[in-house]
N, C-alpha and C positions, 0 to 999 in steps of 0.2 A: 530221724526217719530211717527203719531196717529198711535192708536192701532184699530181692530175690534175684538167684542168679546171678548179683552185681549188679543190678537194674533197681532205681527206688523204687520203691514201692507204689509210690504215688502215679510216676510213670506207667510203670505197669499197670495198675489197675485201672489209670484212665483211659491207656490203651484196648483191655479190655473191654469196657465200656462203651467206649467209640465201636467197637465193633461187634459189640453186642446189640447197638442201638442199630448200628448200618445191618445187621443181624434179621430184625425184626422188621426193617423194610424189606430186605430178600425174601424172608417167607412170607410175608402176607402178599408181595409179590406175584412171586414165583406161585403160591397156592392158587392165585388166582389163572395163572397161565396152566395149573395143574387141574385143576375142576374145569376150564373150556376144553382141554386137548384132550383130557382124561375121557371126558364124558359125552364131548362132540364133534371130538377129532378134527379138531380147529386149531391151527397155530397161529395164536391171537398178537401177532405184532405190533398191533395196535393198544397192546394194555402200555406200555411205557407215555403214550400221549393219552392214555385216560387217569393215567394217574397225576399226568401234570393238571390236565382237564381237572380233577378234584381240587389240586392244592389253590387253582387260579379261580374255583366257583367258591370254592372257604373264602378265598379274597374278595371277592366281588360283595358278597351275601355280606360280610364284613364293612366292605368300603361304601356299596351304595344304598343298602339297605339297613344296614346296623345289627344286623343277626350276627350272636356272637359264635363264638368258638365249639361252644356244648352243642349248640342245635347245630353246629354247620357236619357235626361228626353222626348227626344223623338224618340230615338233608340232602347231603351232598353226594352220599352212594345212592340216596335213591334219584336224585337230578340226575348225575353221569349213568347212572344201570340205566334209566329209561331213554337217552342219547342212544347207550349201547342196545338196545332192548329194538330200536329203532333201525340200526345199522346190520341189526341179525335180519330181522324182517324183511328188510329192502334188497338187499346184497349177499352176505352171507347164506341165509338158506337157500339160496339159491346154486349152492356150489357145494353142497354136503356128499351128490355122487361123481366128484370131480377130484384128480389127487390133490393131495395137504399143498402143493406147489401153488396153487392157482389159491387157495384160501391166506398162504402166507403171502403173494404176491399183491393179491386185493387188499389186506389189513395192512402190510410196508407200504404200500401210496397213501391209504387214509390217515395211517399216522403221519407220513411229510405232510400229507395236504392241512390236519389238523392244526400241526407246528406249524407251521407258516402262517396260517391264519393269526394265531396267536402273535407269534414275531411279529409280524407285520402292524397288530394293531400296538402291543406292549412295550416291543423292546427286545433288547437282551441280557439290560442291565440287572432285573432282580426287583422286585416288592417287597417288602418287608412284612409279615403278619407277624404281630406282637399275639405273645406266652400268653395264657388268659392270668389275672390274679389269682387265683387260687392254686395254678400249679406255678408261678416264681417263687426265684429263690432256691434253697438247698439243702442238704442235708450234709454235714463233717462226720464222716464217719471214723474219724482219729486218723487214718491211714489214704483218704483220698477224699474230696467235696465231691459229694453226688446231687446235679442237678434235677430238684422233682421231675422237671418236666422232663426229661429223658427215662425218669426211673417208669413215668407213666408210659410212657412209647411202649417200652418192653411189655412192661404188663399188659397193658392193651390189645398190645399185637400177638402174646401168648394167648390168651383170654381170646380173642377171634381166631382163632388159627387151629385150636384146638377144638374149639366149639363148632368152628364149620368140620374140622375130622370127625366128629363125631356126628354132626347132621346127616352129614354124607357115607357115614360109615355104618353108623349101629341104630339109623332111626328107621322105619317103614318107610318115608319121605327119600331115603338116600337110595334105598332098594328101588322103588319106582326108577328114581334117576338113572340107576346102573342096569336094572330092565331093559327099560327106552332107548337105550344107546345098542344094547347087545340084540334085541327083538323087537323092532317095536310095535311089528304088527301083531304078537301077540296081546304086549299091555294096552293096544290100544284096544286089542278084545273085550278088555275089561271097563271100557268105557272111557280110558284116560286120555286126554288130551294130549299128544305125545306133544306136536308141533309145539304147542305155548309151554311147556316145561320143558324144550329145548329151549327154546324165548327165555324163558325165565332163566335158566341153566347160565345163557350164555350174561343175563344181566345183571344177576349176580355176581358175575366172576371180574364183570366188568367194576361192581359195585365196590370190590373188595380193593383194586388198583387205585378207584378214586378214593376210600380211607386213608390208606394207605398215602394218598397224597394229601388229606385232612391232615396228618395226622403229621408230617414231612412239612407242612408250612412251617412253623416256627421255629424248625431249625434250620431250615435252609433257605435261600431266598427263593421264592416264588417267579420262577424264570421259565419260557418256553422249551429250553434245552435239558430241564432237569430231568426229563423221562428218556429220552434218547442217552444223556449218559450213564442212566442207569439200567437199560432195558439186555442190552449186552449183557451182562453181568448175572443180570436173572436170569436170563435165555443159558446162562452156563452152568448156575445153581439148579437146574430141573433138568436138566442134561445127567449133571452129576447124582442126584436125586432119585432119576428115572422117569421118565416122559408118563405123566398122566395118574405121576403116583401121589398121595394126597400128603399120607404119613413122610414121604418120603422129602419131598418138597419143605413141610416144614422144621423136619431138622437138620436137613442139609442146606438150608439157609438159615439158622439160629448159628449152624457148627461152622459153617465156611466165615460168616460176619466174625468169628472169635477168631478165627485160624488167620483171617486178616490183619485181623487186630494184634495177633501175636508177632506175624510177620514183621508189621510196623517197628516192633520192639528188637526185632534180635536180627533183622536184614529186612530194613526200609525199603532196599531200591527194588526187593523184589516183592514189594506188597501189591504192586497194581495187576502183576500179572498169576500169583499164587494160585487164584482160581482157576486161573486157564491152564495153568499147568497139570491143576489138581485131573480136570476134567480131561484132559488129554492121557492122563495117565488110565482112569476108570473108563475111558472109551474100550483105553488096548484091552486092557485085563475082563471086563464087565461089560459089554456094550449097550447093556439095558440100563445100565443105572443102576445106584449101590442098591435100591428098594423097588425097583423095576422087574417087571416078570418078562421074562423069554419067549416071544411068542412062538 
């Protein structure tokens, strides 16, 4: 087995890997913290408990109904979006002319109140949701074993990530979107229902967290605390990115997941906090974020 750097190869590429995969949970993430704040100027604290909310209705939908894995990947955003869809309606619009303080303070109680519910009925210990058959198993690629089902993660989460950039970027449907946020009593001149495509807007974003946690069951166990110890992380990936920027959000969580992962290999003890440091640094120099505009 050649070496790089004096590092095996195997090592390294799996390193790689690992944070290419944690890679692709930060942006589909963070994308989704980037299309509510972007678009409705909501700091959605509560995406880290709707993404647990997903990984735990894939289990459910799994455990007491026998729905597999393929449909729970396209059930399951729209179960948790109409939860979130519900939580905008009730609560959230009602703070849209109030500062972002009082919209983060409302979503951080609902996400504790959420977790606890969960802890309280499940545990803490973790569920297991089994790989579906057709993505076990793996690929030897001579130089490191690449498991399908992480190769599909990636792909999946490129494939969404990009797809919603471009919904929201270069479709008619995205223009409305970035309309309604900047004027909305003009598009609602035109007849457009602002309120429900802020609705919609916002359960979408939420839809994407719960994927996101589809898609996060079979590698990880399915536990109440899985969103909270990742929510930090993404709150520092869209930091770094730039608050509410769409392109931005998702390469600066494909790049940060790699730069973790690089961490891991050439100075381990600083890989938990590499982010933070990143983001502290592009506070001082950039305060908008590397993809963020100046207002």
């Amino acid at each position: 087995m050649f070496e790089i750097f004096g590092i095996p190869a195997a090592a390294l590429f799996g390193q790689l890997l690992l944070g290419l995969i944690n890679g692709s949970f930060y942006a589909l993430l963070s994308l989704g913290l980037a299309v509510i704040f972007g678009l409705l100027n909501i700091i959605n604290f509560t995406h880290g408990a709707q993404y647990m909310m997903g990984a735990f209705v894939a289990w459910m939908l799994l455990t007491y109904a026998g729905i597999p894995y393929w449909w729970a990947l396209l059930l399951v955003p729209v179960i948790v979006g109409a939860t979130g869809i519900v939580i905008e309606r009730l609560m959230i619009s009602r703070l849209y002319h109030l500062d972002h303080l009082y919209g983060l303070l409302l979503t951080f109680g609902l996400a504790l109140i959420i977790q606890g519910l969960f802890r309280n009925q499940y545990g803490v210990s973790g569920l297991a949701y089994t790989i579906p058959s057709q993505l076990q198993g793996g690929t030897n690629l001579g130089f490191m074993f690449l498991p399908n089902y992480r190769a599909w993660v990636v792909v999946a989460s490129v494939v969404v990530c990009f797809g919603t950039w471009f919904l929201i970027e270069k479709t008619p449907l995205g223009a409305y979107l970035r309309a309604a946020t900047e004027n909305p009593t003009m598009v609602g001149a035109f007849g457009i229902n602002v309120p429900r495509l802020i609705t919609l807007t916002y359960g979408f974003g939420v839809g994407l967290a719960a994927l996101a946690g589809v898609l996060a069951a079979p590698i990880y166990s399915v536990n109440p605390n899985m969103g909270a110890d990742l929510i930090i992380v993404v709150f520092a990936v869209v930091v770094i990115g730039g608050m509410g920027s769409i392109l931005g959000a998702i390469l600066t969580g494909f790049g940060l997941g790699i730069v973790e992962g690089l961490t891991r290999v050439f100075y381990p003890e600083g890989s938990a906090v590499v982010i933070f440091v990143i983001m502290a640094i592009v506070l001082l120099v950039k305060p908008a974020g590397l993809f963020g505009r100046t207002v």
